[in-house]
DSSP file (Angstrom, degrees, kcal/mol; ACC not computed):
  #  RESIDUE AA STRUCTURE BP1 BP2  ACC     N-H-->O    O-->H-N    N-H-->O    O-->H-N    TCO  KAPPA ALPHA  PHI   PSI    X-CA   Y-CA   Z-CA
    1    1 A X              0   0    0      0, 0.0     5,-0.1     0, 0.0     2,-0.1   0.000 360.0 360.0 360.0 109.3    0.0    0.0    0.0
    2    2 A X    >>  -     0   0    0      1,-0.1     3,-1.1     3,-0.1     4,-0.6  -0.495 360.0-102.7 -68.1 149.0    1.5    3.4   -1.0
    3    3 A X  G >4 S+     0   0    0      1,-0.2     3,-1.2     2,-0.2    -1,-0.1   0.764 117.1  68.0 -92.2  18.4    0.7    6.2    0.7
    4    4 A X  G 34 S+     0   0    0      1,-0.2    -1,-0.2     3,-0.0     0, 0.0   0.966 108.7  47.4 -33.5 -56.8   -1.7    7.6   -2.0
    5    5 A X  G <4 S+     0   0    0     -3,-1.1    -1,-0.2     2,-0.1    -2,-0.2   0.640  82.0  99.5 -64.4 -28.0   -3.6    4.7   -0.8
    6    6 A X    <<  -     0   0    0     -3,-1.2     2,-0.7    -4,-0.6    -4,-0.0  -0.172  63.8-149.4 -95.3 138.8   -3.5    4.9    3.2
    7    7 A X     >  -     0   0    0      1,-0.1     4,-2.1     2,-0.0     3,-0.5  -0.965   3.5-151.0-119.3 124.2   -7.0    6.5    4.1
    8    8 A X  H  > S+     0   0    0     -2,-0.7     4,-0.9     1,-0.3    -1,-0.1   0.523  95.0  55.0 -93.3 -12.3   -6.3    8.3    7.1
    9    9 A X  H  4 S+     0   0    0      2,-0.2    -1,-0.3     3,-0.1     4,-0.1   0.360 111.2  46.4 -85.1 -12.6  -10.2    7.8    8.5
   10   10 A X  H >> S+     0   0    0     -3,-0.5     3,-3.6     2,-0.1     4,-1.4   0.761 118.0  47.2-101.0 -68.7   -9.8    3.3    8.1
   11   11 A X  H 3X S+     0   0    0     -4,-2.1     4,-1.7     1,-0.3     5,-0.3   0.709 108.1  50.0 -57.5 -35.7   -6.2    3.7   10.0
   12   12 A X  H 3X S+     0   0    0     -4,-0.9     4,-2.0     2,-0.2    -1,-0.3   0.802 118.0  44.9 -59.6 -24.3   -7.5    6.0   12.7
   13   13 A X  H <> S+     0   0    0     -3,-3.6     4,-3.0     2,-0.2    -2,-0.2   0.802 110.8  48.8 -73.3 -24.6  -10.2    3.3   13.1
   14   14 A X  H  X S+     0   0    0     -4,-1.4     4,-2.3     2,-0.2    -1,-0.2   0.890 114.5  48.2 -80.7 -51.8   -8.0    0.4   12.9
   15   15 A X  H  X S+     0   0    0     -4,-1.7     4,-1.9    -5,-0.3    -2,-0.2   0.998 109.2  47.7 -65.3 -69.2   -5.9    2.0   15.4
   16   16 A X  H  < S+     0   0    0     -4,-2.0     5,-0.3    -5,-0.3    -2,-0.2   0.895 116.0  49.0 -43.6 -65.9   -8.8    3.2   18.1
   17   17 A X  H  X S+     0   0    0     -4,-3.0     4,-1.3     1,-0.2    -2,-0.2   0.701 111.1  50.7 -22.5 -76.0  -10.2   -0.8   17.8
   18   18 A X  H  X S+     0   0    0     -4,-2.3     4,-4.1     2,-0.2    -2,-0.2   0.683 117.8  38.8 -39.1 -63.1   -6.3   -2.0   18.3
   19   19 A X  H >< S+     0   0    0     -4,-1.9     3,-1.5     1,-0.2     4,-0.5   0.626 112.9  58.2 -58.1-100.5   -6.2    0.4   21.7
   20   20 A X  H >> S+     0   0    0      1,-0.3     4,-1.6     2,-0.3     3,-0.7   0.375 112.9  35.2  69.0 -90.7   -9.8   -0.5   22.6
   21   21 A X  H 3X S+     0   0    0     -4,-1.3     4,-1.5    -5,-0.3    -1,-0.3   0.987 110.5  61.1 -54.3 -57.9   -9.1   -4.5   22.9
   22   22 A X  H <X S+     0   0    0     -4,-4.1     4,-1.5    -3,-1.5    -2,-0.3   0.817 111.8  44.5 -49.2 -13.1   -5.3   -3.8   24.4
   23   23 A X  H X> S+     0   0    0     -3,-0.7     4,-1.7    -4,-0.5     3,-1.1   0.968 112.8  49.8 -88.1 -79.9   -7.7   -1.9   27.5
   24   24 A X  H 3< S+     0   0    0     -4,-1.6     4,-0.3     2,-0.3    -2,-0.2   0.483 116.2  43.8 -22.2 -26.9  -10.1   -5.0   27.4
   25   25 A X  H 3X S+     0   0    0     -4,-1.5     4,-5.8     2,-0.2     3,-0.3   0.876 108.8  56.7 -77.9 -49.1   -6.8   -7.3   27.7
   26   26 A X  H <X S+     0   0    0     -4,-1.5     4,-1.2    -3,-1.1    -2,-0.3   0.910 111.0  41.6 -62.4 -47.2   -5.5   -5.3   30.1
   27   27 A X  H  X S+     0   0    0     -4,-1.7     4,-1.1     2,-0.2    -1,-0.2   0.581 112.1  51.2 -86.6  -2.1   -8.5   -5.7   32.3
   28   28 A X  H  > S+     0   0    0     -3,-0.3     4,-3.0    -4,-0.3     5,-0.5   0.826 108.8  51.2 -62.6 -68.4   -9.0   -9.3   31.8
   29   29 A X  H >X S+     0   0    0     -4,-5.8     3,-2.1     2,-0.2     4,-1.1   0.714 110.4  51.8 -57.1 -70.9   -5.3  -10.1   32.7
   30   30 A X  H >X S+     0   0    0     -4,-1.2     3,-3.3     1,-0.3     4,-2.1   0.589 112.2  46.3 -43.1 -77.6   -5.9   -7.9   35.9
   31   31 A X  H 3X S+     0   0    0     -4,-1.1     4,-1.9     1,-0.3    -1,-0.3   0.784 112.3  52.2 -37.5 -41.7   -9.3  -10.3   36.6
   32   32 A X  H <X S+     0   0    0     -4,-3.0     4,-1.7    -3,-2.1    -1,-0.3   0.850 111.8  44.6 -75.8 -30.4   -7.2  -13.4   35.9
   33   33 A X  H <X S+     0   0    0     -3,-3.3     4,-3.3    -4,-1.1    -1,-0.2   0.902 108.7  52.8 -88.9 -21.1   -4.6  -12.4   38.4
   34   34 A X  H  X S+     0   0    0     -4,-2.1     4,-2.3    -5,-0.2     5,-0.4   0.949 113.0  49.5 -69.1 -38.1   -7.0  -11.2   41.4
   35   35 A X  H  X S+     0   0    0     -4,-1.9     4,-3.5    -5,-0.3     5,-0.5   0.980 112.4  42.2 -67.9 -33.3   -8.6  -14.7   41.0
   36   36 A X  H  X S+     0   0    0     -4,-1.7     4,-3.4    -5,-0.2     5,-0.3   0.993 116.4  54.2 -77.8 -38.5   -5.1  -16.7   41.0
   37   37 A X  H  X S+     0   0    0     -4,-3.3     4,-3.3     2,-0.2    -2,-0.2   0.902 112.3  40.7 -18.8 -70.5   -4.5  -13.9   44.0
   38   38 A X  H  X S+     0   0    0     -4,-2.3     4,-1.5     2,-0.2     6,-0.3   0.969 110.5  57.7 -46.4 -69.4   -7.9  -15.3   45.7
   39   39 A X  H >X>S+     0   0    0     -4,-3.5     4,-2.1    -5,-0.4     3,-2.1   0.986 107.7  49.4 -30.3 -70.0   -6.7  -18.9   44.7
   40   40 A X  H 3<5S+     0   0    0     -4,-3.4    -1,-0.2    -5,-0.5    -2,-0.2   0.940 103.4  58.9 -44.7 -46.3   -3.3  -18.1   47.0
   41   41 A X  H 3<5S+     0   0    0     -4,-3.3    -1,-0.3    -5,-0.3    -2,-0.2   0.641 106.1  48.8 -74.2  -8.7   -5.1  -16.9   49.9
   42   42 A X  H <<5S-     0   0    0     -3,-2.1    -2,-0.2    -4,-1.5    -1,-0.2   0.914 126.5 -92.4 -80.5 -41.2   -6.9  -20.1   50.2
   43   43 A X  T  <5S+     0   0    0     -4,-2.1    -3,-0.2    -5,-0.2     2,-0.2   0.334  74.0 139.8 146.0  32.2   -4.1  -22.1   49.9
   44   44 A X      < -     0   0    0     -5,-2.0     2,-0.5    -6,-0.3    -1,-0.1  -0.572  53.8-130.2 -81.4 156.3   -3.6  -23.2   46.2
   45   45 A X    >>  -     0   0    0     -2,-0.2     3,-1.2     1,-0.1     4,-1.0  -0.892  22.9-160.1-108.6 101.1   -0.3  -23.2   45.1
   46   46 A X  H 3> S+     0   0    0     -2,-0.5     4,-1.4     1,-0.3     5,-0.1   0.432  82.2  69.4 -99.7 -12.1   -0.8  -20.9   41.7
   47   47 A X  H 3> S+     0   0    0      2,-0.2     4,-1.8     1,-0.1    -1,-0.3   0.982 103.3  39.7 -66.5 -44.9    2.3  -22.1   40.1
   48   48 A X  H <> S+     0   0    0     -3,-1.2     4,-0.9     1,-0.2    -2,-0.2   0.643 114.5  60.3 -71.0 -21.8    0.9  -25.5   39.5
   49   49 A X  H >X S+     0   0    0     -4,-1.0     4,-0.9     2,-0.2     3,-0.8   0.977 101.5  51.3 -56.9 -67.1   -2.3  -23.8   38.7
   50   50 A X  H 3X S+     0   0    0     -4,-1.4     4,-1.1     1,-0.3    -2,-0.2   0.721 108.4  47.1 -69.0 -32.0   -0.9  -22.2   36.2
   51   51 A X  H 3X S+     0   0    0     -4,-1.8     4,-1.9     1,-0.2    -1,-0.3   0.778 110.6  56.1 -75.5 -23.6    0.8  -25.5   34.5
   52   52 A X  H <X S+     0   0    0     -4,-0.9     4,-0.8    -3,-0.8    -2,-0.3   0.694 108.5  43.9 -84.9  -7.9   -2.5  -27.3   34.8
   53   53 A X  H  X S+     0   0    0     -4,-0.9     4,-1.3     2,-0.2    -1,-0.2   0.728 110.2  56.6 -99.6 -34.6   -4.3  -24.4   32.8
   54   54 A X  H  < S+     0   0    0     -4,-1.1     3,-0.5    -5,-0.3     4,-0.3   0.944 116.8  42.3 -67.4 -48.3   -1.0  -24.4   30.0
   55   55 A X  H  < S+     0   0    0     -4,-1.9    -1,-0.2    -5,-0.2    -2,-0.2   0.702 107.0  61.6-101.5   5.8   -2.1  -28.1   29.7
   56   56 A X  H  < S+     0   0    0     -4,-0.8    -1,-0.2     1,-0.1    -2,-0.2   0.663 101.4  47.6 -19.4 -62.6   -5.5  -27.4   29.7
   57   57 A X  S  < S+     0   0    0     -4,-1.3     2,-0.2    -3,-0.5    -2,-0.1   0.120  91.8  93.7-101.0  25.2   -5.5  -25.5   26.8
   58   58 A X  S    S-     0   0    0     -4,-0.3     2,-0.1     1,-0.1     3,-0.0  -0.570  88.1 -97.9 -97.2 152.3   -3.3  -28.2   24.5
   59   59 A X     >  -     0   0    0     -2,-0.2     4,-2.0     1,-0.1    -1,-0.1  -0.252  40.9-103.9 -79.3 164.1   -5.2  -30.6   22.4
   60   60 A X  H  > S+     0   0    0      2,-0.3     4,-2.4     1,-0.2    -1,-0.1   0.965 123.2  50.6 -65.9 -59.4   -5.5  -34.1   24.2
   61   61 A X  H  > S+     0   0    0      1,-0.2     4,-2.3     2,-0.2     3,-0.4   0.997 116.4  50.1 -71.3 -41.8   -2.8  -36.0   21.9
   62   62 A X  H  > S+     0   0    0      1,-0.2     4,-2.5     2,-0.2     5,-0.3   0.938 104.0  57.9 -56.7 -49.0   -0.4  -32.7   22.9
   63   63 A X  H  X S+     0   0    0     -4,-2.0     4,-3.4     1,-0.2    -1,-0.2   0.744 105.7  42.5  -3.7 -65.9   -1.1  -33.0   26.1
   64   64 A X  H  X>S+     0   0    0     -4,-2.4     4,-1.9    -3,-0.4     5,-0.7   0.961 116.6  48.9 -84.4 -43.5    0.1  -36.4   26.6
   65   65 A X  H  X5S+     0   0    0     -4,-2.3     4,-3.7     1,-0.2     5,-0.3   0.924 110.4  48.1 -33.7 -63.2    3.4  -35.9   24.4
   66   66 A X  H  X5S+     0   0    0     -4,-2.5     4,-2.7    -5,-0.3    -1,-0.2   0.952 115.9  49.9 -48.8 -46.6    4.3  -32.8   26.1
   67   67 A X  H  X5S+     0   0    0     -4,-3.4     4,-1.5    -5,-0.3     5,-0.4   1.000 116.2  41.5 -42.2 -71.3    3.5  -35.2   29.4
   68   68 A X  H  X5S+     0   0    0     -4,-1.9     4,-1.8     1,-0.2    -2,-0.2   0.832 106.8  59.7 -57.4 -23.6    5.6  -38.0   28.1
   69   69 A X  H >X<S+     0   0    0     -4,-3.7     4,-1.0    -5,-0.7     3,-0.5   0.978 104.4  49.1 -38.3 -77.4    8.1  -35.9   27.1
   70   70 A X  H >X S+     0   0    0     -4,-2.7     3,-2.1    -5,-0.3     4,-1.2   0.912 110.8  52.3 -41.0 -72.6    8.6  -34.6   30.6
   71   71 A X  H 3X S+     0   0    0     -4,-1.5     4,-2.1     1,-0.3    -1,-0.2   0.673 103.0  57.9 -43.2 -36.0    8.7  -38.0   31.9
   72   72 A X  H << S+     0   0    0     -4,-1.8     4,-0.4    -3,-0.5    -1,-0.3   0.912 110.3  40.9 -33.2 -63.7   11.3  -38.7   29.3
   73   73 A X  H <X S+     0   0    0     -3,-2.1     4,-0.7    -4,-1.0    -2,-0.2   0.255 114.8  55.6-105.1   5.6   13.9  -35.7   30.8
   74   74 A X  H ><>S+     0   0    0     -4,-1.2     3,-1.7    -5,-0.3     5,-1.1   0.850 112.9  40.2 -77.9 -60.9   12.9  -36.8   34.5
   75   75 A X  T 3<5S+     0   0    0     -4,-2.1    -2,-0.2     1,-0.3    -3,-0.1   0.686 112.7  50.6 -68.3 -16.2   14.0  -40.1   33.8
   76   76 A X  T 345S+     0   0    0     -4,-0.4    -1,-0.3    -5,-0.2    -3,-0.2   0.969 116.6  51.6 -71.8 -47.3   17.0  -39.3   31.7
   77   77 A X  T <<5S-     0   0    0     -3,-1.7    -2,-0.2    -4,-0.7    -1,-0.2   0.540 110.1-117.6 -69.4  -7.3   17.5  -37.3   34.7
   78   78 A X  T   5 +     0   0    0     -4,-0.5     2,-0.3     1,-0.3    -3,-0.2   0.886  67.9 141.2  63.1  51.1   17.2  -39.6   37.7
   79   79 A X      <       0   0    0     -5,-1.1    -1,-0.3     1,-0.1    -2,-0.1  -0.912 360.0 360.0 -82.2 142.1   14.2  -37.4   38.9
   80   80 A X              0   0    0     -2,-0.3    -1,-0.1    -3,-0.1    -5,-0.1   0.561 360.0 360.0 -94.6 360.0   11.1  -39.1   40.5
């Protein structure tokens, strides 16, 4: 696109969405961290929260690779 082309009314628009949604992220991650907050003050341990929600959102057959995998570099390692 040259900038003959750039229409200075789409790009201001494009731009206000872009800020718009980063404010709407920003206040999501805030909610997501008072809840693992909340989580801590009962007595969760939010690191391990936080790996069970990363292998949550992996498809079932990733899931278990990335599992066996890990079990792979424990055992290589002499970890139980």
């Amino acid at each position: 696109m040259s900038e003959g082309n750039v229409s200075a009314e789409r790009l201001r628009l494009f731009i206000e969405r872009i800020m718009r949604l980063e404010e709407e992220k920003k206040g999501v991650s805030d909610d997501i961290k008072d809840v693992y907050l909340e989580a801590k003050s009962t007595g969760y341990d939010t690191k391990t929260m936080r790996a069970i929600v990363r292998l949550m959102k992996l498809a079932p057959h990733d899931r278990q690779e990335a599992e066996a995998l890990l079990e792979t570099y424990k055992n290589a390692l002499g970890i139980d």
